[in-house]
N, C-alpha and C positions, 0 to 999 in steps of 0.2 A: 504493500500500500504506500510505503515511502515514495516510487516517483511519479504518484499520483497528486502529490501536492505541490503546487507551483507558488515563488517567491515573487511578488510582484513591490519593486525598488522605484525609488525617484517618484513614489503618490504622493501629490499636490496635500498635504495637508486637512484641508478644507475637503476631499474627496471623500465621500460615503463609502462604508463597505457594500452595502445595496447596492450604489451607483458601479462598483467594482462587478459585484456577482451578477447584476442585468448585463455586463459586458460579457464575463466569462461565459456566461450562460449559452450565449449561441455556438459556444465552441462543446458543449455537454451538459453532461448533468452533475450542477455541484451539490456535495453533499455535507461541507463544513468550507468555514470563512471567519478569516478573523483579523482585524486591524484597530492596533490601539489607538487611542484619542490623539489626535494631536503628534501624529508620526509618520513618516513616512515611506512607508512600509504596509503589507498585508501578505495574506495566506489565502490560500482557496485551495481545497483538495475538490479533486474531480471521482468522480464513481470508476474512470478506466488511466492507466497510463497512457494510453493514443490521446482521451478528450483531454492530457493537462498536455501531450505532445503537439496535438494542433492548437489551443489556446497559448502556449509560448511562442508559437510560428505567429499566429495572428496577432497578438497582443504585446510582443518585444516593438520597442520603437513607438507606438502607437501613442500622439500625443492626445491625453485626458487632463481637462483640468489648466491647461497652458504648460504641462509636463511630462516631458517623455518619458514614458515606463520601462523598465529594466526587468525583464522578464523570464525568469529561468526557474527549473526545478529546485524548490528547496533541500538544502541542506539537512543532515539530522542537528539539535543542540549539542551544543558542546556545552559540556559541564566545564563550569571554573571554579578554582576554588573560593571560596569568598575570602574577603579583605575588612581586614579591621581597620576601622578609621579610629584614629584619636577626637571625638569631635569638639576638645577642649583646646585644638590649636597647637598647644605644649605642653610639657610636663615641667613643672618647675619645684626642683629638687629644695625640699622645706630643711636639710639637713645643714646644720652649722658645723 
């Protein structure tokens, strides 16, 4: 099921995931989509490998929004490790 889910890069912000899955749609049948607020960036997985194989043919380059979209099979996550922040700035040694 991984290269059923296509990364779509360079989304206008202000673009809907709706307005994203009415596009991918003519290319198949999506069956999950996802795009955080205010990013630009989204997800669509398609029901077959061929419908996210033709909706990257159709949809790579394709300007939405006044932004050209960047369009390829997504990636799996890579795990990182997490990072501790100080969020005190510094540490200032009390020891005389």
């Amino acid at each position: 099921m991984d290269n059923c889910k296509i990364f779509l890069g360079n989304v206008n912000f202000n673009t809907t995931i709706e307005a994203l899955v009415e596009l991918a749609s003519q290319f198949g049948e999506v069956v999950d989509s996802y795009k955080p607020e205010r990013k630009g960036f989204a997800f669509i997985t398609f029901k077959t490998p061929e419908q996210a194989t033709a909706a990257i043919e159709g949809l790579n380059g394709k300007e939405v929004d006044g932004r050209e979209l960047n369009v390829s099979i997504a990636k799996p996550r890579e795990e990182r490790p997490r990072r501790d922040f100080n969020r005190g700035g510094y540490q200032r040694d009390y020891q005389n």
